[in-house]
C-alpha positions as CSV (number, residue, x, y, z in Angstrom):
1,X,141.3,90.6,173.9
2,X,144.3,91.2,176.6
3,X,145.9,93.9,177.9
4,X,149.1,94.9,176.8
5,X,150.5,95.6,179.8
6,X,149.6,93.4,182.3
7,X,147.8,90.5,180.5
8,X,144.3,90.5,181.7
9,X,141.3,89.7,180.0
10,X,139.7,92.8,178.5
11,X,135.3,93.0,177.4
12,X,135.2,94.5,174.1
13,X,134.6,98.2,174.1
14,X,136.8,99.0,177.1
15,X,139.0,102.1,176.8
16,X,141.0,101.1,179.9
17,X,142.5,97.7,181.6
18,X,140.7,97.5,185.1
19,X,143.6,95.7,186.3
20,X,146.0,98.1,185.3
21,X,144.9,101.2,184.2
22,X,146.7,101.1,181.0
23,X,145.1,102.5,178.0
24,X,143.2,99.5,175.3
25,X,143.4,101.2,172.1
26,X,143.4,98.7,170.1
27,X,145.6,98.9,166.9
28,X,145.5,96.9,163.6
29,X,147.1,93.7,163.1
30,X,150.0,93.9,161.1
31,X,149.6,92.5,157.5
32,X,151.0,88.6,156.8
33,X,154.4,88.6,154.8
34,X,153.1,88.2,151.0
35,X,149.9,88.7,151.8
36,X,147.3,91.6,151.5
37,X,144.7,93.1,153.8
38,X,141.1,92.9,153.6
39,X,139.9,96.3,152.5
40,X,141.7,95.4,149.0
41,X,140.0,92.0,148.9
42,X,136.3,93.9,149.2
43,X,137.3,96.1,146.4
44,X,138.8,93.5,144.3
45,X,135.3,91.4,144.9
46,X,133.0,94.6,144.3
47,X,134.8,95.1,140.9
48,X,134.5,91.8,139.7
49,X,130.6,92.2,140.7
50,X,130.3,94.8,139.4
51,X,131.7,93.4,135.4
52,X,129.5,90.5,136.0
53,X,126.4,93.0,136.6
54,X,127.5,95.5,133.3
55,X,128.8,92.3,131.3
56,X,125.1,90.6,131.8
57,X,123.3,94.0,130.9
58,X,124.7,94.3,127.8
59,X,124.2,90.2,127.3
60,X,120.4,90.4,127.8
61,X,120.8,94.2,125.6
62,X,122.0,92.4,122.7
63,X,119.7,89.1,123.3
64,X,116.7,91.0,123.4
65,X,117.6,93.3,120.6
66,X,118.0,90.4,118.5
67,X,115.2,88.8,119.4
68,X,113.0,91.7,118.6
69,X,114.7,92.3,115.6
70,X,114.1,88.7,114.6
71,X,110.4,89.2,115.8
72,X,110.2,92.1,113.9
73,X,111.8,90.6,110.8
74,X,109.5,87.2,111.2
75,X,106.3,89.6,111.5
76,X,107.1,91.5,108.7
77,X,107.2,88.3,106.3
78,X,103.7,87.4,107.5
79,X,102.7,90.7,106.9
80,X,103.5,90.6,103.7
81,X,102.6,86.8,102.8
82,X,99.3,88.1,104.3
83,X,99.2,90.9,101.6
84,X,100.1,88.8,98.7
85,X,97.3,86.1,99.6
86,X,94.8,88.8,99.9
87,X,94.1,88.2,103.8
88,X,94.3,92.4,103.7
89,X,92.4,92.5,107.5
90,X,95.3,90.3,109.2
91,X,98.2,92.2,107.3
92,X,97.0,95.6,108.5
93,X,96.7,93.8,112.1
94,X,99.8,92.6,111.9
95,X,101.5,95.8,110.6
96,X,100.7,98.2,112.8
97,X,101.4,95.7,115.6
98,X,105.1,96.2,114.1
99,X,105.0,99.9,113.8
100,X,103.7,100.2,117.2
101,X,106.9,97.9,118.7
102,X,109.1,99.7,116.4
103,X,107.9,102.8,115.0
104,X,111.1,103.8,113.4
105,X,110.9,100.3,110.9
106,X,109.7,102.1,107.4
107,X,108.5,99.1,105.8
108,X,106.3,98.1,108.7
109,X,104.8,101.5,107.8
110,X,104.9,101.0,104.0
111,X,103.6,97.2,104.4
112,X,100.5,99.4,106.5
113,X,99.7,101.5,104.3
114,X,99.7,98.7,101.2
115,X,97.1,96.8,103.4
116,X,94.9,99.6,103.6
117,X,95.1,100.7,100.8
118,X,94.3,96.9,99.0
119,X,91.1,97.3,101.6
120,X,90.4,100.9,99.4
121,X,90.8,102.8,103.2
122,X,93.0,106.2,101.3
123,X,92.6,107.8,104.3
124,X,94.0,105.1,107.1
125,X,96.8,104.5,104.2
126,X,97.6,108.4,104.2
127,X,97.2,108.6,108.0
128,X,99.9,105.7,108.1
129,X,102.2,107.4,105.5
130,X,102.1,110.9,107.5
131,X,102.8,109.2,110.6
132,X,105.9,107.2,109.5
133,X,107.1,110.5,107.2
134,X,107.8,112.6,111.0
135,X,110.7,109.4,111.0
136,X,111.9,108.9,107.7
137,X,111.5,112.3,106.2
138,X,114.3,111.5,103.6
139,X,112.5,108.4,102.5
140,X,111.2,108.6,98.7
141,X,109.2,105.6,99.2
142,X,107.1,107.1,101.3
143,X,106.6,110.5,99.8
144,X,105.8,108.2,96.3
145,X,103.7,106.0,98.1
146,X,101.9,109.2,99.7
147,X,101.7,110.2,96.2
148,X,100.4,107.2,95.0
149,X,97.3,107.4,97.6
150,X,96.6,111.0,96.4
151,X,96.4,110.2,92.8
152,X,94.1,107.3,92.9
153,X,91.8,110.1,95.3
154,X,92.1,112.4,92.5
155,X,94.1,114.8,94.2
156,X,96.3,115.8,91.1
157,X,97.9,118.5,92.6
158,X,98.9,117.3,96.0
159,X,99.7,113.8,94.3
160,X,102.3,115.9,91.9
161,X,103.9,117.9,95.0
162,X,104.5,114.1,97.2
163,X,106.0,112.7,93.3
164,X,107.9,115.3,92.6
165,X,109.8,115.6,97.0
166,X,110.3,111.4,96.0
167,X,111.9,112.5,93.1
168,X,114.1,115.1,94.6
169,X,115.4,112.1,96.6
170,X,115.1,109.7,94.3
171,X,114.8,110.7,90.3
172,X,114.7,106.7,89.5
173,X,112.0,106.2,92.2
174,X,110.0,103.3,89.9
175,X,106.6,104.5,91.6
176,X,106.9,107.8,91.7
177,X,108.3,108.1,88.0
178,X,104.9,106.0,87.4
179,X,102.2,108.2,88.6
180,X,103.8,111.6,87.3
181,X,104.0,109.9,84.3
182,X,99.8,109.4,84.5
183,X,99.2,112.7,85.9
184,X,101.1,114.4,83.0
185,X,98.9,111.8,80.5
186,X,96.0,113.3,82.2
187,X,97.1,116.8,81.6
188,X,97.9,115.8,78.1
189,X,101.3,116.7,78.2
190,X,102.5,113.7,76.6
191,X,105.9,114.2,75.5
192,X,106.7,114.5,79.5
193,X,104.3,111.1,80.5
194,X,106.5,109.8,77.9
195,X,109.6,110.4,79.7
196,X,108.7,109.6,83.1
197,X,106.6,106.1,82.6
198,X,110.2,105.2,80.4
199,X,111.9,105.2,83.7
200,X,108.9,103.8,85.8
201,X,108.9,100.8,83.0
202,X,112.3,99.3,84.6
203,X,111.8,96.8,87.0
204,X,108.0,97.0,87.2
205,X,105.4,94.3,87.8
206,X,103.0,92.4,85.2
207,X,99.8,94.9,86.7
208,X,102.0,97.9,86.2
209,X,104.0,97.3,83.4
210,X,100.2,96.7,81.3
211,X,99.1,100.1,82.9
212,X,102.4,102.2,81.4
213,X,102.6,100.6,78.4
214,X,99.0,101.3,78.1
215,X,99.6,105.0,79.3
216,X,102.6,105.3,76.7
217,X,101.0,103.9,74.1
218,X,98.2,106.5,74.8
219,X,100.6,109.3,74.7
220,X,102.4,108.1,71.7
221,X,99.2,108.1,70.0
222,X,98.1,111.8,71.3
223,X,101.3,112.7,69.6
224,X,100.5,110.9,66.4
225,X,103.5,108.6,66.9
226,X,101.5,105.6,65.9
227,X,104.4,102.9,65.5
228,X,106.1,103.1,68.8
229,X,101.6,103.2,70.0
230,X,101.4,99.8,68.7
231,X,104.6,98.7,70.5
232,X,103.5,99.6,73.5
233,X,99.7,98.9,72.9
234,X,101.3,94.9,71.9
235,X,103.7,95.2,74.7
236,X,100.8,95.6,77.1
237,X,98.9,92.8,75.6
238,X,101.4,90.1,76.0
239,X,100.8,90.6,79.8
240,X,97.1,90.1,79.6
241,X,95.5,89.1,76.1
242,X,91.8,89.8,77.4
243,X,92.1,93.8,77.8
244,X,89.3,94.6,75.2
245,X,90.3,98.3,76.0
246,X,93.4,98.2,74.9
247,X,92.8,96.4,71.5
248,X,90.2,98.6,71.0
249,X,93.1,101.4,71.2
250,X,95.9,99.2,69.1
251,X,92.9,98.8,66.4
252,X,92.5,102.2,66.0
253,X,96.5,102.4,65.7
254,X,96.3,99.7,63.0
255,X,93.9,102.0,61.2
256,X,96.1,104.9,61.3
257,X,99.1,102.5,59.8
258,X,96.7,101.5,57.2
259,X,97.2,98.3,58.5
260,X,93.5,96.7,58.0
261,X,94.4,93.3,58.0
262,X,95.7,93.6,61.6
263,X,92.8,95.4,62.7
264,X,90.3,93.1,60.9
265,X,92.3,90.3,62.8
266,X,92.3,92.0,66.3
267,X,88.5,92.9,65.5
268,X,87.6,89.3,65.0
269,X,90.1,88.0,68.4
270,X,88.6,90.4,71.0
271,X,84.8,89.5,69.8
272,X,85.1,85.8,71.0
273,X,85.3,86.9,74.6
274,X,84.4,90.5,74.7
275,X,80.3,91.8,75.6
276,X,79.3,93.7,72.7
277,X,79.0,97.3,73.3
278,X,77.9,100.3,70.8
279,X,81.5,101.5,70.4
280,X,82.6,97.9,69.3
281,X,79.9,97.4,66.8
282,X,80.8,100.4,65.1
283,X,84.3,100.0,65.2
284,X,83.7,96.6,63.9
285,X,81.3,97.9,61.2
286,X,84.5,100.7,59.8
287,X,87.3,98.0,60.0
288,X,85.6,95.5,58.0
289,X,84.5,97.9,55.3
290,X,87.9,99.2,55.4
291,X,89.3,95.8,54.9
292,X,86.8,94.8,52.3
293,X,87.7,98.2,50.2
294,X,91.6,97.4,51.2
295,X,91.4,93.7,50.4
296,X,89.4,94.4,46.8
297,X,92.2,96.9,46.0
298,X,94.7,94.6,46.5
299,X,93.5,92.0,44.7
300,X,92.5,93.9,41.5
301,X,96.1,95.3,41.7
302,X,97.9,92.1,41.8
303,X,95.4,90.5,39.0
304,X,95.8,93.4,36.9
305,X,100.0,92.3,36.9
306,X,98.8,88.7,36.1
307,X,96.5,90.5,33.3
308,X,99.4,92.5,31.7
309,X,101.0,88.7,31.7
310,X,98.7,86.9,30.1
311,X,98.3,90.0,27.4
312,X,102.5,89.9,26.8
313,X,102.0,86.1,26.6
314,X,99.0,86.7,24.1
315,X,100.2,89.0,21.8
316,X,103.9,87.4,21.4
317,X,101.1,84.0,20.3
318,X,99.0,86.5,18.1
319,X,102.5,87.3,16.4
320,X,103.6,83.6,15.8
321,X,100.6,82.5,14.7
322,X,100.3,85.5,11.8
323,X,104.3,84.5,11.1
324,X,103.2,81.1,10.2
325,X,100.3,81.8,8.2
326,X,102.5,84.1,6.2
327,X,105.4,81.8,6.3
328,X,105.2,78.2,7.5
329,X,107.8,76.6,5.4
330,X,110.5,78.6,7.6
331,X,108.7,76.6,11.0
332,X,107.2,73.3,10.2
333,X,109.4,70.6,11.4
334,X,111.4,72.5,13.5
335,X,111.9,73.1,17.6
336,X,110.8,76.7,18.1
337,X,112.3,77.8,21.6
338,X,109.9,80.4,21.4
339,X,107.1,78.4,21.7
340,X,108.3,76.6,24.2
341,X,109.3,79.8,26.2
342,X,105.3,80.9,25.8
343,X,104.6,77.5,27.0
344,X,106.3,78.4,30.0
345,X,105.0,81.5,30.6
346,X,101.1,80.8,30.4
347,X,102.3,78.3,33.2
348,X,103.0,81.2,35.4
349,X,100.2,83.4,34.1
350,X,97.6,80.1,35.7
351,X,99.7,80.4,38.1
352,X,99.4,84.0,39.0
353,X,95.4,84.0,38.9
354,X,96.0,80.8,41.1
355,X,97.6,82.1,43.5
356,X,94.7,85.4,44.1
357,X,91.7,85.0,46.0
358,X,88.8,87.4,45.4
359,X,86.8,88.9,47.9
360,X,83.8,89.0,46.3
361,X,81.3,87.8,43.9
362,X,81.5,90.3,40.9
363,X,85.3,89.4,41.6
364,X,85.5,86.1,41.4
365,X,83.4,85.5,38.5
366,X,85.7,87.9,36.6
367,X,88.5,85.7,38.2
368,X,87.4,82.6,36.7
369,X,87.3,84.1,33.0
370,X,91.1,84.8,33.7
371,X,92.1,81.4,35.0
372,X,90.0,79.4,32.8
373,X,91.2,81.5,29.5
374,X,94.7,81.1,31.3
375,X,94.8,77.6,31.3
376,X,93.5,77.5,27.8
377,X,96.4,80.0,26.5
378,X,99.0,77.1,28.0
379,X,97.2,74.3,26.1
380,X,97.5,76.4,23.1
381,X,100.8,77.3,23.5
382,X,101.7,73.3,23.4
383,X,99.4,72.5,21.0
384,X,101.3,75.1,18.4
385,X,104.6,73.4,19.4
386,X,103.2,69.9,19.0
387,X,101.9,70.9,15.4
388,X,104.5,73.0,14.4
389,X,107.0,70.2,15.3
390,X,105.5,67.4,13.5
391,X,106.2,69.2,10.3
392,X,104.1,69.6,6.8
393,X,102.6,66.1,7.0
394,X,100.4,66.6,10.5
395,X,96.9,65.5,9.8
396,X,95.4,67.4,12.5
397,X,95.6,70.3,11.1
398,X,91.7,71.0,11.1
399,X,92.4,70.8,15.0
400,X,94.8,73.0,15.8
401,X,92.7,75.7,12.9
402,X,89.7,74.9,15.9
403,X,91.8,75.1,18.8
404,X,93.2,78.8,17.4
405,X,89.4,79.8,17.3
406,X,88.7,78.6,20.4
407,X,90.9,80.4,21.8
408,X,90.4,83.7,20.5
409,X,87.1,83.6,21.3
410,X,87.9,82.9,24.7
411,X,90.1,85.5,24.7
412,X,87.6,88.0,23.3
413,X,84.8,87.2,25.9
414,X,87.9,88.2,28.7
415,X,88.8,91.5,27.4
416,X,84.6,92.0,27.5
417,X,84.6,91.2,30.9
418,X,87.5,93.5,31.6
419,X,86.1,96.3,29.8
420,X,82.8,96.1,31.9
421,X,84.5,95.7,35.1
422,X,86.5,98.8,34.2
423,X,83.4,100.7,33.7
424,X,81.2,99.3,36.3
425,X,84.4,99.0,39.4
426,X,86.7,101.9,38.0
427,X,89.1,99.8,38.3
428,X,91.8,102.7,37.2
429,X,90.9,105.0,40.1
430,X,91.0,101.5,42.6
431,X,94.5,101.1,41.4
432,X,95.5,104.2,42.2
433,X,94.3,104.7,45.2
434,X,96.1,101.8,46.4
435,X,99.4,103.0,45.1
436,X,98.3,106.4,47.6
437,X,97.5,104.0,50.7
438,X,101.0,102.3,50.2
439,X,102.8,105.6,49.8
440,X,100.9,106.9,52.6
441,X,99.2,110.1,50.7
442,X,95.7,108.2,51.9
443,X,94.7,107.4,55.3
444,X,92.2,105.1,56.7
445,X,90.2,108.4,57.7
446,X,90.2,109.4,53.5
447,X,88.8,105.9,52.8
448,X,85.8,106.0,55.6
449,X,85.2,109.2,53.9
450,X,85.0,107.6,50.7
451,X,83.0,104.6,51.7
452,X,80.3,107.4,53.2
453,X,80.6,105.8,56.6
454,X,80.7,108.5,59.5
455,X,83.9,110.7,60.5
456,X,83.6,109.6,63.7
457,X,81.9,106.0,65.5
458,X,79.0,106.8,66.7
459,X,80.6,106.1,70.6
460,X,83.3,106.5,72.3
461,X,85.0,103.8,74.4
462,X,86.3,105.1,77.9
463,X,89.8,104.6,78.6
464,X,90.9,102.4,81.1
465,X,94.4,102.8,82.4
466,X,94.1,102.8,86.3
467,X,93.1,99.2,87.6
468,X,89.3,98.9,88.9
């Protein structure tokens, strides 16, 4: 540094030139044409630092965010493969590892609560649903899963208040529609179970959908609504085939259809692979009496149509045969199409009794008069149109005279056997009680009544809707 007056050399710091006197103030250098001075440049540099500082905050922000959101997301699927594999233990580990890193994630709370609750701990899986409801208190899956927890501890009431905030929220909540619908089964308010497990039906899984079909058929059955029982009762067995409860229930529902086939047949499935129990056996015992009495009605009803056949088919023979005797000149030699039309028609009286199957011994032995006597009333139809076709010159006449006796000897020892089994069977009164069962005037309940079993089994079966 120099003096700017005289030119000597100046320390730094000096006020003064000792040579001169003169006063060494310095003053700044004057800026470089185009150029710009330095305090500029520092703030220039500090702004750029400080966008590379901000620019790299919000870098690592949004790096880390979506890494823990990917975390999150990752842990959350083993969570859940944890829960579906039944490794209950590591999912609740693993869940509330996620609800402690990001307690505002609802299904990290939901997945929590499901693992406790598979591990029957209600009260962590409450505990876990009351903690996450101070975030999400808008969230209907949580106030039905609370409700959920509370109904399976048997806390109707509390259960119903949790159902019916989710519902508030959410009236097509699938869970919550679910368990109202059971708590109003329980309180035997069926027309409103009916309503709710409709909605709780759509979109629900193979365990569920058995439980509210089972729970509607229930309440279709309270209210006496036995066809749309069945449905449900069937539509509950096509998920699982070996719930002996349930076709226990959709056997009684045959019963009140008067559908004792059905029940006979569900009877005889379930016993393959279900333990016999007291309730069972009796059950068992009433179907298959009401079957027997169902299937013996049915039977003498068809037979008596073949009967009033073979009688048309009889008499119009009866009436041909005293026509010749009194006349044969106007029938030898001739084609009678009346003969050959009774011909025909003894074929579908065999056929007829051929086509029955008795379901018991006095039956069928009654049965085999009819076909046998059946049979012979088509062979002596032909045999009349053979002989009457020939003409005056047949020389088996002696024949067909043996053949007529035959027959109407045959045909006396039937209407014997009818006339006995009309006074030993009453077979007028079994006929008209099946016309009642087929118009519906008589119920299964009518006929256990009349076969002097009990009103009621002797048991009942428990019902069974809620999973073990």
């Amino acid at each position: 540094m120099k003096c700017d007056k005289c030119g000597a050399e100046l320390r730094e710091g000096l006020k003064f030139c000792p040579e001169c006197g003169a006063n060494t103030t310095a003053k700044p250098a004057p800026a470089a044409t185009g150029g710009s001075n330095r305090p500029p440049l520092k703030i220039q540099d500090n702004w750029k630092l400080f966008i590379l500082i901000v620019g790299g905050a919000i870098a690592f922000y949004f790096l880390s965010a979506g890494y823990m959101a990917f975390s999150s997301h990752r842990g959350q699927k083993l969570a859940e493969q944890r829960l579906r594999t039944g490794q209950y233990e590591s999912c609740e580990e693993q869940a509330a590892k996620l609800t402690r890193r990001r307690p505002k994630n609802l299904q990290a709370w939901l997945l929590l609560a499901e693992c406790r609750s598979a591990q029957d701990d209600s009260d962590g899986a409450l505990e876990a649903v009351d903690k996450a409801v101070k975030w999400h208190k808008k969230s209907a899956p949580l106030h039905s899963m609370r409700g959920e927890i509370l109904y399976f501890k048997n806390d109707y009431p509390e259960s119903e208040k949790s159902l019916l905030k989710a519902l508030e929220i959410d009236e097509n909540d699938r869970r919550a529609n679910q368990h109202m619908g059971l708590i109003r089964l329980h309180d035997k308010k069926h027309k409103e179970a009916v309503s709710y497990l409709g909605k709780a039906l759509k979109g629900a899984g193979r365990k569920d959908s058995i439980r509210i079909n089972h729970a509607l058929g229930e309440s279709y059955f309270a209210m006496s609504d036995f066809e749309n029982a069945q449905k449900s009762f069937l539509a509950a067995l096509a998920h699982d085939l070996n719930r002996s409860d349930i076709s226990v229930r959709l056997i009684e529902t045959y019963l009140a259809l008067n559908k004792f086939k059905e029940a006979k047949k569900e009877v005889d499935r379930i016993s393959v692979f279900t333990d016999e129990t007291p309730y069972l056996a009796s059950l068992r015992a009433r179907v298959y009496a009401l079957a027997e009495r169902v299937e013996t009605i049915e039977y003498v009803m068809k037979r008596k149509d073949c009967d009033q056949n073979f009688m048309i088919v009889y008499t119009e023979m009866q009436g041909f045969i005293n026509r010749l005797n009194s006349r044969a000149g106007s029938f030898m030699g001739k084609q009678i199409p009346e003969l050959t039309e009774m011909a025909e028609n003894s074929k579908k009286v065999y056929d007829c009794y051929q086509s029955l199957a008795p379901k018991s011994e006095y039956y069928y032995l009654v049965h085999t008069k009819c076909l046998s006597t059946a049979s012979l009333l088509g062979e002596t139809a032909a045999s009349l149109d053979g002989y009457v076709r020939s003409g005056d010159n047949n020389p088996d006449i002696q024949g067909i005279a043996e053949q007529l006796r035959s027959f109407e000897k045959r045909s006396q020892e039937l209407f014997d056997v009818w006339a006995k089994e009309q006074r030993e069977m009453k077979i007028d009164e079994l006929i008209e009680q099946g016309r009642k069962i087929e118009s519906g005037e008589i119920k299964a309940a009518d006929l256990i009544l009349d076969l002097g079993l009990p009103a009621e089994p002797e048991t009942k079966e428990p019902e069974k809707i809620d999973p073990e």
